[in-house]
N, C-alpha and C positions, 0 to 999 in steps of 0.2 A: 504494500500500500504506500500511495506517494502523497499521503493529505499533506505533510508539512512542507515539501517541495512546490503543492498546489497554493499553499496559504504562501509560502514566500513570495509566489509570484506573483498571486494577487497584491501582495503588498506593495509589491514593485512596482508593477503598474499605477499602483494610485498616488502613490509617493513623485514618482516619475512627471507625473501629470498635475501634481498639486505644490511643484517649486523645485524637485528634489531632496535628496537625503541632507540632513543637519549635521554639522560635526559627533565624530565619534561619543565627545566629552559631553555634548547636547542630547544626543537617543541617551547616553548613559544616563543624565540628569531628568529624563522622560522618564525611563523606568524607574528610578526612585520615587518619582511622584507618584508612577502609579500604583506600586510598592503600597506606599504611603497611603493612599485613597484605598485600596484593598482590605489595609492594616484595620484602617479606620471602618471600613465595613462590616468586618469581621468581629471587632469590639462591638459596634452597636448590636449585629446579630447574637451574640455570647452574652449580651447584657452585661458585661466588663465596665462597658458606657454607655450612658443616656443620650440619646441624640436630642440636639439642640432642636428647638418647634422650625427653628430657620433654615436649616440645613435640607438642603434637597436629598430625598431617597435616591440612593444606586444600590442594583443587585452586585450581589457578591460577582454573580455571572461576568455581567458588565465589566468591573472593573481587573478581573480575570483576563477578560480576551481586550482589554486595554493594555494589559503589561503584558502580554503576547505580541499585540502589534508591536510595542514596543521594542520588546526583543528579537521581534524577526527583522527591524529597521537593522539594528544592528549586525545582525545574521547577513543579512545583506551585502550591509557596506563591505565587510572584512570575507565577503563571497564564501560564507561556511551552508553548507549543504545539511539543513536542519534535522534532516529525514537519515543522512545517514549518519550524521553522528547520533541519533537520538538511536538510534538501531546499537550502535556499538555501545550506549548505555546501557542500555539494556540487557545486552549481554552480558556485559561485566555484572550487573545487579542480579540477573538469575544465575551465574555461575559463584560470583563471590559469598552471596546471602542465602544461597539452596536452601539449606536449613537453619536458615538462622533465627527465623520470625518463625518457626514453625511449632 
């Protein structure tokens, strides 16, 4: 299956067409925020924190596939092929942890 190759490319194209890519140190500074907005969703949902009456609702989902885009901008720029390193992850994680959570 090629979904993360598909999502990269779609990334590409929109990016492409909406100004191009932003400095490395910028997508990185993207993903912290989104980081950060997730962090902060997470806490409301766990009841951690009380969201303020002023603050706009975001799904967890949302801000999920926000710091996805985010890191496939980067994926990009530095031409990493998200699909096969996620594959070599993988492996490593079923071979090193077989039985380790089990």
């Amino acid at each position: 299956m090629n979904s993360l190759k598909i999502l990269q490319n779609e990334v590409d194209k929109w990016i492409k067409s909406h100004g191009g890519y932003w400095s490395p140190l910028a997508m990185l500074g993207a993903v912290m925020e989104e980081l950060g907005e997730l962090s902060r969703e997470i806490n409301f949902r766990e009841g951690f924190k009380p969201k303020k009456e002023n603050i706009k609702k975001h799904s967890i989902g949302e801000e999920l596939s926000d710091t996805i885009f985010a890191l496939i901008c980067i994926a990009n720029h530095y031409e990493i092929d998200l699909q096969e390193e996620f594959n070599i992850i993988l492996k490593k994680y079923s071979e090193r942890d077989f039985n380790r959570f089990r």
